[in-house]
DRENDO-1510 file (C-alpha; in Angstrom, 1 decimal, always signed):
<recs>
REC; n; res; u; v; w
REC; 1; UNK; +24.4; +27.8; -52.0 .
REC; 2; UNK; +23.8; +31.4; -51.9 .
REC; 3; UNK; +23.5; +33.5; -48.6 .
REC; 4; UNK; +20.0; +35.6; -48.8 .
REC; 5; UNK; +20.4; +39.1; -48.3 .
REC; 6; UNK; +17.5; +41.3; -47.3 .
REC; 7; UNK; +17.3; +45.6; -47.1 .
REC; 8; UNK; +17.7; +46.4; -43.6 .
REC; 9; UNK; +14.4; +48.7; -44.1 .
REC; 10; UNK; +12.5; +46.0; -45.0 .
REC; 11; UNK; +13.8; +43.6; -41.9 .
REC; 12; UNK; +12.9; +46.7; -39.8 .
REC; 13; UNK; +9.4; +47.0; -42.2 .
REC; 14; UNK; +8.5; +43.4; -41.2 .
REC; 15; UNK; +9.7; +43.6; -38.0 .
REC; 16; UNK; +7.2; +46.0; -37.2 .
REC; 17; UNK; +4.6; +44.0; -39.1 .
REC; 18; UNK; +5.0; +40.8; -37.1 .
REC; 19; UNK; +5.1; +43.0; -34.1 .
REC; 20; UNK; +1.6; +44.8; -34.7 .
REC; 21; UNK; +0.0; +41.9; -35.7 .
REC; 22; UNK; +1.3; +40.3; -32.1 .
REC; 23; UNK; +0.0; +43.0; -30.5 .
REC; 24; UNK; -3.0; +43.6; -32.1 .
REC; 25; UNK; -4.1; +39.5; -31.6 .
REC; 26; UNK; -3.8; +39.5; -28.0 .
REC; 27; UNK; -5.0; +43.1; -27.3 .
REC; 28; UNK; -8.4; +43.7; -29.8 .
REC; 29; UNK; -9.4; +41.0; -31.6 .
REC; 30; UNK; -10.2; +37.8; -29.7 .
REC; 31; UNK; -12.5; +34.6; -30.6 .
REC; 32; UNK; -13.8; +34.9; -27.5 .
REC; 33; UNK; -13.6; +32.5; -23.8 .
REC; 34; UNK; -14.1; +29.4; -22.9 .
REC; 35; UNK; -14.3; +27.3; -19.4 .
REC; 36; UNK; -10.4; +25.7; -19.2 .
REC; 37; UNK; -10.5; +21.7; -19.3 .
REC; 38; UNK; -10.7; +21.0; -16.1 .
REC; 39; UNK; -13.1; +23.8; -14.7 .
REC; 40; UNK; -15.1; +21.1; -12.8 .
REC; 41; UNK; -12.4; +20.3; -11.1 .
REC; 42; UNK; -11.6; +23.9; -10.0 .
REC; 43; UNK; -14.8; +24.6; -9.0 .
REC; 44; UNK; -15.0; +21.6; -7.0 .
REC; 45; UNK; -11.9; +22.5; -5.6 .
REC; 46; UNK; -12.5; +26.5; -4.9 .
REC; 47; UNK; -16.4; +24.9; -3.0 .
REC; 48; UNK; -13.9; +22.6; -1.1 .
REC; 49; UNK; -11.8; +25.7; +0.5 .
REC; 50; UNK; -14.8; +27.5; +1.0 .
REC; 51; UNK; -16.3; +24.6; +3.1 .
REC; 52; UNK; -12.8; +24.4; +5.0 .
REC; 53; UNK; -12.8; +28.2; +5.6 .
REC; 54; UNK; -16.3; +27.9; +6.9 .
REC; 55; UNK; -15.3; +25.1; +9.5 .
REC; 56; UNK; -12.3; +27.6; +10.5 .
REC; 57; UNK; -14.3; +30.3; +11.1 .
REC; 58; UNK; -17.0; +28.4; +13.5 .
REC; 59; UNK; -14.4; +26.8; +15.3 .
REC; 60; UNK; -12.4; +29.7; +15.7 .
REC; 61; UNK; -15.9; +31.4; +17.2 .
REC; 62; UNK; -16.2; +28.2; +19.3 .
REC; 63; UNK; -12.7; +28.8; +21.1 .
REC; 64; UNK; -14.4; +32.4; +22.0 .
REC; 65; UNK; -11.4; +34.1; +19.6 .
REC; 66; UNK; -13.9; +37.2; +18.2 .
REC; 67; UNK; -13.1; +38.3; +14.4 .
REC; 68; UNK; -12.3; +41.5; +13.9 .
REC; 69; UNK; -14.3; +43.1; +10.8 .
REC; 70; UNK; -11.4; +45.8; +10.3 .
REC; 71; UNK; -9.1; +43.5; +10.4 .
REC; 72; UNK; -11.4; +40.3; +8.3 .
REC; 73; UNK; -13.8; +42.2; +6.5 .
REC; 74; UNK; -15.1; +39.1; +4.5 .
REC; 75; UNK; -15.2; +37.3; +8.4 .
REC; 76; UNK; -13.2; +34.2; +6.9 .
REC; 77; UNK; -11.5; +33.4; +10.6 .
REC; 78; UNK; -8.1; +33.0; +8.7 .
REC; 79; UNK; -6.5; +36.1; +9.6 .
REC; 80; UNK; -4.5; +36.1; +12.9 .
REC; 81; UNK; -3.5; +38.8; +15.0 .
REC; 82; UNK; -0.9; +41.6; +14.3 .
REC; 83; UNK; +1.6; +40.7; +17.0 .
REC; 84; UNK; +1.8; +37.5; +19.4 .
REC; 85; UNK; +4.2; +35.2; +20.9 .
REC; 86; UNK; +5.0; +33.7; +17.2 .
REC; 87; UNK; +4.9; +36.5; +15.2 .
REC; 88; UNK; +8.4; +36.3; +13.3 .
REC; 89; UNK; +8.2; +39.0; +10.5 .
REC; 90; UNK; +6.1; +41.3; +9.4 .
REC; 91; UNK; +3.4; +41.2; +6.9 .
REC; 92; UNK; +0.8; +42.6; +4.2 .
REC; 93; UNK; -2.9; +42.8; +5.2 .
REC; 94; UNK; -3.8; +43.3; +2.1 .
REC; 95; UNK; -2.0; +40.0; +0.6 .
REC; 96; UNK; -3.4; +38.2; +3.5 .
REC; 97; UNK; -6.9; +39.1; +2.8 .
REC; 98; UNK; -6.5; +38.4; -1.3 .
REC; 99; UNK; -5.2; +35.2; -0.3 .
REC; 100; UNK; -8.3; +34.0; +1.1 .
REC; 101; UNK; -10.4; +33.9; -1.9 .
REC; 102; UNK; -11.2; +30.6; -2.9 .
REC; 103; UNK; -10.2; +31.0; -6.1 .
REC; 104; UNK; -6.2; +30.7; -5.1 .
REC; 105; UNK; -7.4; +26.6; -4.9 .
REC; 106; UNK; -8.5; +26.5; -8.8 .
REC; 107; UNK; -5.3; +28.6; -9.4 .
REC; 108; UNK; -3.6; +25.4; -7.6 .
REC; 109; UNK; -5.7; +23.0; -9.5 .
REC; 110; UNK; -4.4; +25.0; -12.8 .
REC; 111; UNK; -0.8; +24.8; -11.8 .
REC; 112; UNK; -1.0; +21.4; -11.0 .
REC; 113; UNK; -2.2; +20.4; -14.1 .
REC; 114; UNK; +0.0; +22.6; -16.2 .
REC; 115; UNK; +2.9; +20.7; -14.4 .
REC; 116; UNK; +1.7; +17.5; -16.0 .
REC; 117; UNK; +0.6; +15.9; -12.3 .
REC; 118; UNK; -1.3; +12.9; -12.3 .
REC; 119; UNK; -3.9; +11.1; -9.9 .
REC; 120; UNK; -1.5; +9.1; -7.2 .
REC; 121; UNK; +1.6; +11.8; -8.2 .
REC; 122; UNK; +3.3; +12.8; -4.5 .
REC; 123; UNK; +3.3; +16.6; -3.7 .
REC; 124; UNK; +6.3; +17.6; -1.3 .
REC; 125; UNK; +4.5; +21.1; +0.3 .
REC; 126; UNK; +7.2; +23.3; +2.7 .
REC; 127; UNK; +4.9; +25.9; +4.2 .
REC; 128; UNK; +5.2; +28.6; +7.0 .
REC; 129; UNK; +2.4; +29.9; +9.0 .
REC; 130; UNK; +2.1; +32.8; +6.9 .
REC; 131; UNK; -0.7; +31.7; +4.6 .
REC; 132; UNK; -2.9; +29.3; +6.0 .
REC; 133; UNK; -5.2; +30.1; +3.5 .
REC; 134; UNK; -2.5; +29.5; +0.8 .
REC; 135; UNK; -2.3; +25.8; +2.6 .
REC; 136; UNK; -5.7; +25.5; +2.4 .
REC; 137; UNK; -6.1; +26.0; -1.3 .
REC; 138; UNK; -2.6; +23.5; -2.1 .
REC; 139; UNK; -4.7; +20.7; +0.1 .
REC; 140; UNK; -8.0; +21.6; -1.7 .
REC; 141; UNK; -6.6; +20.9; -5.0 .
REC; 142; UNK; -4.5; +18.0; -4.2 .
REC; 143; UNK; -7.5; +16.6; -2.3 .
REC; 144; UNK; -10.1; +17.1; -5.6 .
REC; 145; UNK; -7.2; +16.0; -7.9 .
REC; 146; UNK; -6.2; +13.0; -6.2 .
REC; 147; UNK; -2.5; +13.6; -5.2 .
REC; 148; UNK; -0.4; +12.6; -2.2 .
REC; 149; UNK; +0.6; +15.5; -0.2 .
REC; 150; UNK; +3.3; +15.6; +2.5 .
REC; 151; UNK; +3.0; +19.0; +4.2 .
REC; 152; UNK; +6.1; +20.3; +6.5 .
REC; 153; UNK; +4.7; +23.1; +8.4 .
REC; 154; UNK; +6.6; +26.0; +10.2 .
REC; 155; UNK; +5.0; +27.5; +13.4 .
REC; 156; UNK; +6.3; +30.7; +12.9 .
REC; 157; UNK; +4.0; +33.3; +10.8 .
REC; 158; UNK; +4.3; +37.1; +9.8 .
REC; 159; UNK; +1.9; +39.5; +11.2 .
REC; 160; UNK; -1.9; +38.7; +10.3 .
REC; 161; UNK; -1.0; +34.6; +9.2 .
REC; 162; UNK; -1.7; +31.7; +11.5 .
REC; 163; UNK; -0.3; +33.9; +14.8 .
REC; 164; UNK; -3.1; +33.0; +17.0 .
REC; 165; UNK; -0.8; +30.3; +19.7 .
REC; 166; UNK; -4.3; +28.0; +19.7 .
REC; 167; UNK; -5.5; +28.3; +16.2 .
REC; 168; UNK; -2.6; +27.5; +14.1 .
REC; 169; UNK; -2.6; +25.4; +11.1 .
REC; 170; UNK; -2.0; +22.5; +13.4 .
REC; 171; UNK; -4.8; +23.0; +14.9 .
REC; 172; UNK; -6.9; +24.3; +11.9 .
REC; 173; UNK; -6.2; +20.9; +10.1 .
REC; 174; UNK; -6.9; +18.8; +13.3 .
REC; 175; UNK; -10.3; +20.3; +13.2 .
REC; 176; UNK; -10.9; +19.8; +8.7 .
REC; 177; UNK; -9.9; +16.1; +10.0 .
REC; 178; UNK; -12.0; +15.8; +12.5 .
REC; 179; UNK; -15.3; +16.9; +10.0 .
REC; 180; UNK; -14.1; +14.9; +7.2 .
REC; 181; UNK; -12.9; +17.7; +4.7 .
REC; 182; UNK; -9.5; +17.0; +4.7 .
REC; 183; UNK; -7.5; +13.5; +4.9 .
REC; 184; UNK; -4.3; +14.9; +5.1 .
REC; 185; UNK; -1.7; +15.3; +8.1 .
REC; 186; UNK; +1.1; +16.6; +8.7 .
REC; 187; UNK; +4.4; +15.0; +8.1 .
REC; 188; UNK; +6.5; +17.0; +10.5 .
REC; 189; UNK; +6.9; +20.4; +12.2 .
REC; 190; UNK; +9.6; +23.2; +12.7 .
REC; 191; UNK; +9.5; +26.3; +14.9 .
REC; 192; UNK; +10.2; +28.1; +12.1 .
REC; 193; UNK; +11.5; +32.0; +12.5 .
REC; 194; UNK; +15.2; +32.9; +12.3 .
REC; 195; UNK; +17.3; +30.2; +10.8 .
REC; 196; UNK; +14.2; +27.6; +11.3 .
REC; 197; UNK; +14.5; +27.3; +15.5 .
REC; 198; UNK; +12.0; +29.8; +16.6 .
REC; 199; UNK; +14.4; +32.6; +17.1 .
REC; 200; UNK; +13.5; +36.3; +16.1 .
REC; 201; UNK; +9.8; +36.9; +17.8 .
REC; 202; UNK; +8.6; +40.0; +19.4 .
REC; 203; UNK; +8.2; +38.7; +23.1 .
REC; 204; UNK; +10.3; +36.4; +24.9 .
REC; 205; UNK; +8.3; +33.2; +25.5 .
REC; 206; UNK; +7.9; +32.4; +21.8 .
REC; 207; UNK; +10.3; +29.9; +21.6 .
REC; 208; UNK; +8.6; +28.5; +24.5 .
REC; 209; UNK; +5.2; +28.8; +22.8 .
REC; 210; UNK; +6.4; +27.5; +19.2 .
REC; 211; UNK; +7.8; +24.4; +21.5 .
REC; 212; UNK; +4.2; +23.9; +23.0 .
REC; 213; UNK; +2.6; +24.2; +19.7 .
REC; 214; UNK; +5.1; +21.7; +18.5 .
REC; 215; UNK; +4.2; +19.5; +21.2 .
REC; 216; UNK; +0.9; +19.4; +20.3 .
REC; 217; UNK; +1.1; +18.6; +16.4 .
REC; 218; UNK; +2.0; +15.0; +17.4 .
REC; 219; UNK; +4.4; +14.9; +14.9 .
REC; 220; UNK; +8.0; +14.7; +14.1 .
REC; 221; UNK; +10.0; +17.9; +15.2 .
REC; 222; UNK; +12.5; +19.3; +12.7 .
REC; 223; UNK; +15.4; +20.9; +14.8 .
REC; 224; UNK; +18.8; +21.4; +13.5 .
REC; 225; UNK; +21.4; +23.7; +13.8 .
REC; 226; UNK; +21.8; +25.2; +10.9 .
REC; 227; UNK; +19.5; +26.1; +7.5 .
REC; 228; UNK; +20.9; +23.4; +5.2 .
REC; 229; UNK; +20.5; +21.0; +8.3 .
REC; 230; UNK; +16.9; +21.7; +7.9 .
REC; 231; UNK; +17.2; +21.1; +4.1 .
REC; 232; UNK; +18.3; +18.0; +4.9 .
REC; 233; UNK; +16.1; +17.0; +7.4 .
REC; 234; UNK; +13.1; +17.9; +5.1 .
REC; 235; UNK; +14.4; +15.6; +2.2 .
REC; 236; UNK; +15.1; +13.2; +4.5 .
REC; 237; UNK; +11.3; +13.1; +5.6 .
REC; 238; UNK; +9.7; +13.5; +2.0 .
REC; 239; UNK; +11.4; +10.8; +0.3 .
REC; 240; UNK; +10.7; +8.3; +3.7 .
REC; 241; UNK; +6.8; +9.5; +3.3 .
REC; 242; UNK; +6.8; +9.2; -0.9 .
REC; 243; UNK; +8.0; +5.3; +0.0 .
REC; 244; UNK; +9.8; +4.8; -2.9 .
REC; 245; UNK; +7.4; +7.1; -5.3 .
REC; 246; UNK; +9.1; +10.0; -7.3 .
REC; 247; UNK; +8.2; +13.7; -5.9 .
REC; 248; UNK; +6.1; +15.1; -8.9 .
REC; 249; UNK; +6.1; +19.0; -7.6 .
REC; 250; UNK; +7.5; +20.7; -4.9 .
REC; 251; UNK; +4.7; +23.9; -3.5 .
REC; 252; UNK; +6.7; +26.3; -1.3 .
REC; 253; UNK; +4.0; +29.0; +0.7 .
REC; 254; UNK; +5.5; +31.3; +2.4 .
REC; 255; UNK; +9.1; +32.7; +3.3 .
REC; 256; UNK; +10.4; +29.7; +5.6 .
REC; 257; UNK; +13.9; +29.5; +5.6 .
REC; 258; UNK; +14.5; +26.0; +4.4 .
REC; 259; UNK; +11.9; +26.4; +2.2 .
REC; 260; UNK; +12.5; +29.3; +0.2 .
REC; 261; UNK; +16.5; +29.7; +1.0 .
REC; 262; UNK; +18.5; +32.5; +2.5 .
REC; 263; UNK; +20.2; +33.6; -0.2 .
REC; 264; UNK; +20.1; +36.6; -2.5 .
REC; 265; UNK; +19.5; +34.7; -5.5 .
REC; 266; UNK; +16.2; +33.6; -3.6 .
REC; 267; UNK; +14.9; +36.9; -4.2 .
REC; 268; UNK; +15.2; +36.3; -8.4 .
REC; 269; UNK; +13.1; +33.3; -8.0 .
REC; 270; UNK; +10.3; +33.2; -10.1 .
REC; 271; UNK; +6.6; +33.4; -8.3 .
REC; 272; UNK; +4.0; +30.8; -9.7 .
REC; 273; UNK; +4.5; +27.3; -11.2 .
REC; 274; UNK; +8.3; +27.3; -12.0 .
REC; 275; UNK; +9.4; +24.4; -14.3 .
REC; 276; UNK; +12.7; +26.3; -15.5 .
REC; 277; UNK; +14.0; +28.4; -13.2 .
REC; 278; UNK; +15.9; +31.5; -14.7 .
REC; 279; UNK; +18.5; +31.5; -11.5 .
REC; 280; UNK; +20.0; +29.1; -9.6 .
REC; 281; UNK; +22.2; +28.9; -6.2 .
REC; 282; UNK; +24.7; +26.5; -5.0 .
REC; 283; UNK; +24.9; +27.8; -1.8 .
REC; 284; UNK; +24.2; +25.1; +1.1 .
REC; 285; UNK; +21.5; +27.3; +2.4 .
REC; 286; UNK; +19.5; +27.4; -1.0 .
REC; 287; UNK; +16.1; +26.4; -0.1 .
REC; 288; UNK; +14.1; +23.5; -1.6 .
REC; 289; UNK; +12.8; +25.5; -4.1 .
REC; 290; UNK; +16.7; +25.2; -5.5 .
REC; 291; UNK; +16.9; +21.7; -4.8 .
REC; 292; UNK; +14.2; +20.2; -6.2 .
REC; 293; UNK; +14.6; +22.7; -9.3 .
REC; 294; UNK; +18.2; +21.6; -9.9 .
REC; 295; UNK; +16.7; +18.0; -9.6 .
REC; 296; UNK; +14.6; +18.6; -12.4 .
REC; 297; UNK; +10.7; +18.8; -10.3 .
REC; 298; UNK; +8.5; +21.3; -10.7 .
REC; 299; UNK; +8.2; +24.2; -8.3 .
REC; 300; UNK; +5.2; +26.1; -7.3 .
REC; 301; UNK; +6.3; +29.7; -5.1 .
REC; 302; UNK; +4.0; +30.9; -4.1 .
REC; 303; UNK; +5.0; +34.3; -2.3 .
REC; 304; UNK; +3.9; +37.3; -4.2 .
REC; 305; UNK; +0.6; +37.1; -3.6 .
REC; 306; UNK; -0.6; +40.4; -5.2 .
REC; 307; UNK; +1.8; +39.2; -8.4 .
REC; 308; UNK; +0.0; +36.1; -8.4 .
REC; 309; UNK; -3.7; +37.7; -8.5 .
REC; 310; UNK; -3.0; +40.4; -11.0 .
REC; 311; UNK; -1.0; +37.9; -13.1 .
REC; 312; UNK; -3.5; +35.3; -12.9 .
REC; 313; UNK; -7.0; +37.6; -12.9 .
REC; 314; UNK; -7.9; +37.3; -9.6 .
REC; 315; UNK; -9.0; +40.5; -7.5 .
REC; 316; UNK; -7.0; +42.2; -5.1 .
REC; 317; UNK; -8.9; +42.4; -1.3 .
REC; 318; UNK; -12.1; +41.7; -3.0 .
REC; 319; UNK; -15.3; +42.6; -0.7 .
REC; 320; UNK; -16.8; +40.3; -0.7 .
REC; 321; UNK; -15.7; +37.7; -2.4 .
REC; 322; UNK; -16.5; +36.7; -6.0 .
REC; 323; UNK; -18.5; +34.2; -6.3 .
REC; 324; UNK; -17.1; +30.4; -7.4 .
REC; 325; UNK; -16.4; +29.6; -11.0 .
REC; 326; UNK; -16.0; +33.1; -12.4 .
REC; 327; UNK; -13.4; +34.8; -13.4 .
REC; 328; UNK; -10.1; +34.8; -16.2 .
REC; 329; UNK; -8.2; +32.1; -13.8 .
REC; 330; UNK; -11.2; +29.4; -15.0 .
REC; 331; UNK; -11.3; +30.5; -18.2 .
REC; 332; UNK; -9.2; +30.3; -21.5 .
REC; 333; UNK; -8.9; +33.1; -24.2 .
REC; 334; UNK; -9.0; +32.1; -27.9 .
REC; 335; UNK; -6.6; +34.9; -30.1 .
REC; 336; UNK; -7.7; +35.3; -33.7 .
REC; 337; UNK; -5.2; +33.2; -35.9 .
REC; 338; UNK; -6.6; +35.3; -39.1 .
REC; 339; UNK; -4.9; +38.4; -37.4 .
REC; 340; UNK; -1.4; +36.3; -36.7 .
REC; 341; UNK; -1.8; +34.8; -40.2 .
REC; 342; UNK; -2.0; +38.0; -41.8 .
REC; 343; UNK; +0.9; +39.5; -40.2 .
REC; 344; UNK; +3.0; +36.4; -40.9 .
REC; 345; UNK; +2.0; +36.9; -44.5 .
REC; 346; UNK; +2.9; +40.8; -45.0 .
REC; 347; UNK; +6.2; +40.1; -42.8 .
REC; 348; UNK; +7.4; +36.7; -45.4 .
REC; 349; UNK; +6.1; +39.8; -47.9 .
REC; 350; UNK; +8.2; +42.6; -46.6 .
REC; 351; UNK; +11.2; +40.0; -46.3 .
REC; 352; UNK; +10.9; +39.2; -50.0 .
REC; 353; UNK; +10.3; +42.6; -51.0 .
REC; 354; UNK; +13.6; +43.2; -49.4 .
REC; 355; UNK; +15.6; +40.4; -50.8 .
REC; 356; UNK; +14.6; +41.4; -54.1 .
REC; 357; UNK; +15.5; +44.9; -54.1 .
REC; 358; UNK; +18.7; +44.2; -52.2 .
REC; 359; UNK; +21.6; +45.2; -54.1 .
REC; 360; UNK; +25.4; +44.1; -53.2 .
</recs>
């Protein structure tokens, strides 16, 4: 056998090629869009949070809590106050308000389906108060698509999340329960805040607050001493609830400690469904998202929340908001494969070209 050799203008000739034609596919010339396979069930999905957001926002006016326009231009009733008794860190507006777009629950019913998640397939979701509207959408989409849910929820929110002390996600689920829009509870509690205990907030009695809230969920209290003892815990209580059933997917929504580590490392994470993870931690604090990566199970972060909408094509603080079913994150872009076949073509062209002029 003889080793090919190829001018190294004409590599860098059809380098080029391949490259244009790459560029020029995804950028100029496409065959055009089409609604993704499972755009019912997105729709139905997004018209599901919508109907849940509406439900908020009249029983939030029913508790005489007033929305503030300035604050909630879109009057959706899921953004909380700036600073209260369990307000842990700050916050983005701005991500807050994107966030409540009901098309974050067809983005969920997209990621759930690109992670190969069946009807009956059990969903481990570790989410802080941060975005309830995030929480919303992951129950939305499970809810349409037929999956098993087991929600851990931290009291503790950043500024503009779930910080109202009587209108918390505990008690925004009670009331979806109550009308019928969402079968879900919650499988446990934590107070969330520094190292997961209710320690950091801005006034004194939010411990004591988080504790009342806690109370009140009527579930199981996570409370350990340290952040991988809340790791622990949290496995602990998803694989009792999946009763022998693998966990499919792990969703993390917000920053929660045990949820989404506190390590560096937890900063490289990847936003979005993550199904190979391009950094991993072995530190005992790691965060589910680590665990169940290293175990092999899907992981949806979601964090970023502006990342998410640019990546994914949704608008950023849209007023109002678009309307259901439109937009690139229901859709799916055909490329032109005569473009990509006819810079495959003059690249195999430009290689040959240079392997028969090479000379030794």
């Amino acid at each position: 056998m003889k080793r090919g050799r190829v001018s190294v203008v004409f590599l860098l000739v059809a380098a080029v090629l391949a490259t244009a034609g790459v560029w020029v596919a995804r950028t100029s010339v496409r065959e055009g869009t089409a609604p993704r396979p499972y755009h019912d069930a997105q729709v139905e999905a997004a018209n599901l949070m919508m109907r849940c957001t509406a439900a908020i926002r009249e029983y939030r006016l029913s508790l005489g809590i007033p929305i503030d326009r300035d604050l909630d231009p879109n009057e959706t009733g899921l953004i909380g106050g700036e600073f209260t008794e369990i307000t842990t860190t700050a916050g983005n507006l701005e991500a807050k308000r994107t966030a409540t777009n009901p098309a974050f629950a067809a983005l969920m019913v997209k990621f759930f389906k690109e992670a190969g998640l069946e009807p009956g397939d059990v969903v481990a979701v570790g989410a802080s108060g941060s975005f309830p509207s995030l929480i919303l959408a992951t129950l939305s989409a499970a809810r349409v698509l037929g999956l098993r849910p087991i929600t851990i929820y931290s009291i503790g929110a950043s500024t503009y999340g779930a910080t109202l002390p009587n209108l918390t996600f505990v008690d925004m689920l009670a009331r979806l329960n109550e009308e019928g829009l969402i079968p879900y509870k919650l499988a446990a509690v934590s107070l969330g805040g520094d190292k997961d205990a209710g320690e950091g907030t801005l006034f004194g009695e939010g411990k004591r607050v988080m504790e009342e809230i806690a109370a009140r969920a009527g579930v199981p209290l996570i409370r350990e001493d340290t952040v991988s003892g809340s790791v622990r815990r949290r496995l602990e209580v998803y694989r009792k609830l999946a009763a022998g059933e693998p966990i499919r997917c792990f969703v993390n929504i917000g920053g929660a400690t045990p949820n989404y580590g506190n390590t560096l490392t937890s900063l490289d994470f990847p936003n979005g469904l993550v199904v190979h993870p391009p950094v991993m931690s072995q530190a005992p604090d790691r965060g589910l998202i680590f665990e169940f990566a290293a175990a092999g199970v899907p992981v949806i972060n979601l964090l970023d929340v502006r990342g998410l909408a640019l990546k994914n094509g949704l608008p950023i603080d849209p007023v109002p908001l678009p309307p259901i079913g439109t937009g690139r994150v229901y859709e799916t872009t055909g490329y032109s494969r005569v473009v990509a076949l006819v810079a495959l073509v003059a690249s195999c062209a430009a290689i040959w070209a240079g392997t028969a002029a090479w000379k030794p």
